[in-house]
PyMOL CGO cylinders between C-alpha atoms (Angstrom):
from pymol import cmd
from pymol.cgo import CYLINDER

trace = [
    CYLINDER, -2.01, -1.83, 2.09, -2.06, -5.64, 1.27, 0.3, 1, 1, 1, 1, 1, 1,
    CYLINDER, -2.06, -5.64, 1.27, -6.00, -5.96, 1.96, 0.3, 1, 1, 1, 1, 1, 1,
    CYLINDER, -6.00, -5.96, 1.96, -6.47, -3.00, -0.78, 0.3, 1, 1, 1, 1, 1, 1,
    CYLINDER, -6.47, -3.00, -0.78, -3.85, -4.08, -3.40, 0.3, 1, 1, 1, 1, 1, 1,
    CYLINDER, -3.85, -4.08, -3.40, -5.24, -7.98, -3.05, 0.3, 1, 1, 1, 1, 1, 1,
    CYLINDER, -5.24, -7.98, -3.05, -7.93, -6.46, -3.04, 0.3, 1, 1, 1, 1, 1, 1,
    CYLINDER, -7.93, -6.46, -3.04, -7.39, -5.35, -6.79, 0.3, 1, 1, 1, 1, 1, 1,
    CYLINDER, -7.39, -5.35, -6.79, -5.67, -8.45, -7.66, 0.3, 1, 1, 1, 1, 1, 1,
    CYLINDER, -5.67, -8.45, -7.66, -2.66, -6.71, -7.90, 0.3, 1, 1, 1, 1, 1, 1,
    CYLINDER, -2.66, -6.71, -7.90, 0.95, -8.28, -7.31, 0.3, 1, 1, 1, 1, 1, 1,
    CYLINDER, 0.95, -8.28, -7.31, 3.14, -6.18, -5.41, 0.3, 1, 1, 1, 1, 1, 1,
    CYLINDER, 3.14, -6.18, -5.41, 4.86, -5.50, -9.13, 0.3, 1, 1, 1, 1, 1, 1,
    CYLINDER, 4.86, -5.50, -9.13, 1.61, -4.17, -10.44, 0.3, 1, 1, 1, 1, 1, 1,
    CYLINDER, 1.61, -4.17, -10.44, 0.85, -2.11, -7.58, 0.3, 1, 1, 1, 1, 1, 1,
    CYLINDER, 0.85, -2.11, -7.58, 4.50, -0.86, -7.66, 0.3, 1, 1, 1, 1, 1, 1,
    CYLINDER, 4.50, -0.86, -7.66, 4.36, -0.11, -11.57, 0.3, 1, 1, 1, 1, 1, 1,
    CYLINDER, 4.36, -0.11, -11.57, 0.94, 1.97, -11.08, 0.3, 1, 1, 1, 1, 1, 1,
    CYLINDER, 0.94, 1.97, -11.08, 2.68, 4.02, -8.42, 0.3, 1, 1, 1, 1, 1, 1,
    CYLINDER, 2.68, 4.02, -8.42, 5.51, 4.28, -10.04, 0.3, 1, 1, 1, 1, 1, 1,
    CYLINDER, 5.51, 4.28, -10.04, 7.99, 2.87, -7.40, 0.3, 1, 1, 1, 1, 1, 1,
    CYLINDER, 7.99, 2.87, -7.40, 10.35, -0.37, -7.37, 0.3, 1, 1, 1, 1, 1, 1,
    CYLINDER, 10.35, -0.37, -7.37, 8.82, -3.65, -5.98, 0.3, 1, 1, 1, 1, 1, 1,
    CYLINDER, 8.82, -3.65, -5.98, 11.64, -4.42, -3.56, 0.3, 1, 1, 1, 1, 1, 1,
    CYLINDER, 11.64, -4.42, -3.56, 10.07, -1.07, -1.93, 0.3, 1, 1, 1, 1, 1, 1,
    CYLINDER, 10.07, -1.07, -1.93, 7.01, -2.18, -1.44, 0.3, 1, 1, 1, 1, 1, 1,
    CYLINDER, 7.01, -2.18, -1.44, 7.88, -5.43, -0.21, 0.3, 1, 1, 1, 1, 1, 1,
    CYLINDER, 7.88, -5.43, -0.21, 9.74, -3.46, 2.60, 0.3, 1, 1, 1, 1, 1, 1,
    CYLINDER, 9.74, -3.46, 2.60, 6.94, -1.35, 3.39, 0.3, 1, 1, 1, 1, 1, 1,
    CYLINDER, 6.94, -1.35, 3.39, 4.49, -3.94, 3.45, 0.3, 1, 1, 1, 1, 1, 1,
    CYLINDER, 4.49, -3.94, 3.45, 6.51, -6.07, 5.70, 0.3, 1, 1, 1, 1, 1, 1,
    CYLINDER, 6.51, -6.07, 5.70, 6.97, -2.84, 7.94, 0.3, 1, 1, 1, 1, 1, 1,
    CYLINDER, 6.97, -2.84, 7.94, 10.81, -2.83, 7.46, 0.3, 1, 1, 1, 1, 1, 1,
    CYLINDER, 10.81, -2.83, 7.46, 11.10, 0.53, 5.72, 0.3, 1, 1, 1, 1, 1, 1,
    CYLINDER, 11.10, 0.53, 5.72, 9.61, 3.99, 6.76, 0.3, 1, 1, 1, 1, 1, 1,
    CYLINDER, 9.61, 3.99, 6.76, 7.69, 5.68, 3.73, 0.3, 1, 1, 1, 1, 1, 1,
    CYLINDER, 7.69, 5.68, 3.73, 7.44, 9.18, 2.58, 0.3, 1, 1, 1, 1, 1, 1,
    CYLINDER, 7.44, 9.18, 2.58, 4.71, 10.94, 2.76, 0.3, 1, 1, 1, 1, 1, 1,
    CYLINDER, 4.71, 10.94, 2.76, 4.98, 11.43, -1.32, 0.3, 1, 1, 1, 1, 1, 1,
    CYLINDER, 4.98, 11.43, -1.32, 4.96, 7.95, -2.11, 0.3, 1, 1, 1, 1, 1, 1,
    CYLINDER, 4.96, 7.95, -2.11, 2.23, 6.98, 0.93, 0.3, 1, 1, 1, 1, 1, 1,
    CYLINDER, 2.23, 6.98, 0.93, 0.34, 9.33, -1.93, 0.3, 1, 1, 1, 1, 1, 1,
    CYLINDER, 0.34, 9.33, -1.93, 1.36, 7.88, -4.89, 0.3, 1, 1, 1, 1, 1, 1,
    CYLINDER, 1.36, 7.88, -4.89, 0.60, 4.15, -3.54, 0.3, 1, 1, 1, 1, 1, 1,
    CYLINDER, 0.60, 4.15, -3.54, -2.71, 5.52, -2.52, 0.3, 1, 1, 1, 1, 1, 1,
    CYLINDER, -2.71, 5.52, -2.52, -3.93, 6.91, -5.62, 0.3, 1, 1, 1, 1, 1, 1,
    CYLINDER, -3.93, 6.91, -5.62, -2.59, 3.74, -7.99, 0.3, 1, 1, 1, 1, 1, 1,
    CYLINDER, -2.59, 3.74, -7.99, -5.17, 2.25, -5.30, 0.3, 1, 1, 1, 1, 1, 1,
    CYLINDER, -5.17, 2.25, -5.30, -8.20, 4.37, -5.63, 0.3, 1, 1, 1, 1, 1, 1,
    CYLINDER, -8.20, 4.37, -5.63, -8.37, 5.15, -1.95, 0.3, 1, 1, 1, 1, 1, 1,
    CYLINDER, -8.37, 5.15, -1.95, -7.34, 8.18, 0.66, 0.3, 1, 1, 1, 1, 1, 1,
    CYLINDER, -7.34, 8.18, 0.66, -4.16, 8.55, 2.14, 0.3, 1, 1, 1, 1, 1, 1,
    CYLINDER, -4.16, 8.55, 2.14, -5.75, 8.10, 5.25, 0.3, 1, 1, 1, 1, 1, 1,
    CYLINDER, -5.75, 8.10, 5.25, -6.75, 4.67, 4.73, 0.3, 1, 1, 1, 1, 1, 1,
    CYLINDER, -6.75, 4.67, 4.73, -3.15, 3.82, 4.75, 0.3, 1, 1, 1, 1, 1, 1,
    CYLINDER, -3.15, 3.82, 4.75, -2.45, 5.36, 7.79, 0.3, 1, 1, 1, 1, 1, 1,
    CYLINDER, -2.45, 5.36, 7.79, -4.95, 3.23, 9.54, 0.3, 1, 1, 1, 1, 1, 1,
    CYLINDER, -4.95, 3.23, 9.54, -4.23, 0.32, 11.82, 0.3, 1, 1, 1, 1, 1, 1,
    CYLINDER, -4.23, 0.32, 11.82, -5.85, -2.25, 9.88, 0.3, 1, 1, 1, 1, 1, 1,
    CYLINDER, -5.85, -2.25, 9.88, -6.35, -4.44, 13.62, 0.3, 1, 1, 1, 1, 1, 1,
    CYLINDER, -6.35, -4.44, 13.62, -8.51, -1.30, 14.82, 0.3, 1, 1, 1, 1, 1, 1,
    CYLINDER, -8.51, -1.30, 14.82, -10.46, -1.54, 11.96, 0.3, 1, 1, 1, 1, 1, 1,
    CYLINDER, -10.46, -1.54, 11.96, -13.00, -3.33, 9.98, 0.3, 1, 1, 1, 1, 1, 1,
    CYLINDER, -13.00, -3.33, 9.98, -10.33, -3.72, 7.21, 0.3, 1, 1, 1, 1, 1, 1,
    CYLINDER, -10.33, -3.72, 7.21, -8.64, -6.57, 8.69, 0.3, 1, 1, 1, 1, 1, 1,
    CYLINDER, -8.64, -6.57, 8.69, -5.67, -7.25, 6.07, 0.3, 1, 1, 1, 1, 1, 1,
    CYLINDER, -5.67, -7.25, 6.07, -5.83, -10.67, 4.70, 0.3, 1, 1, 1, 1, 1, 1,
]
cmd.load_cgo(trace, "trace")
């Protein structure tokens, strides 16, 4: 998730604003310490412009490497 909201320029804030969610949230779930819903996985995916499923990814496995 940080590789696509840096990505955008985005501060956690702004991506939490354009989801709609509080920035202490994601804070945790960037930093792994909180589990996330499957509704707001959505919502944080769609403020991004991207699939669900990119989220979901393990961004070592990938060619996304998160920066």
């Amino acid at each position: 998730m940080i590789y696509f909201r840096k990505r955008k320029g985005w501060t956690q804030e702004e991506l939490a604003h354009q989801a709609g969610l509080h920035r202490t949230f994601v804070a945790h779930v960037e930093r792994q310490v909180r589990n996330i819903s499957l509704d707001n996985l959505e919502r944080l995916a769609t403020a991004l412009g991207i699939p669900v499923g990119l989220l979901l990814a393990d961004p070592a496995s990938g060619p996304l490497k998160e920066e």
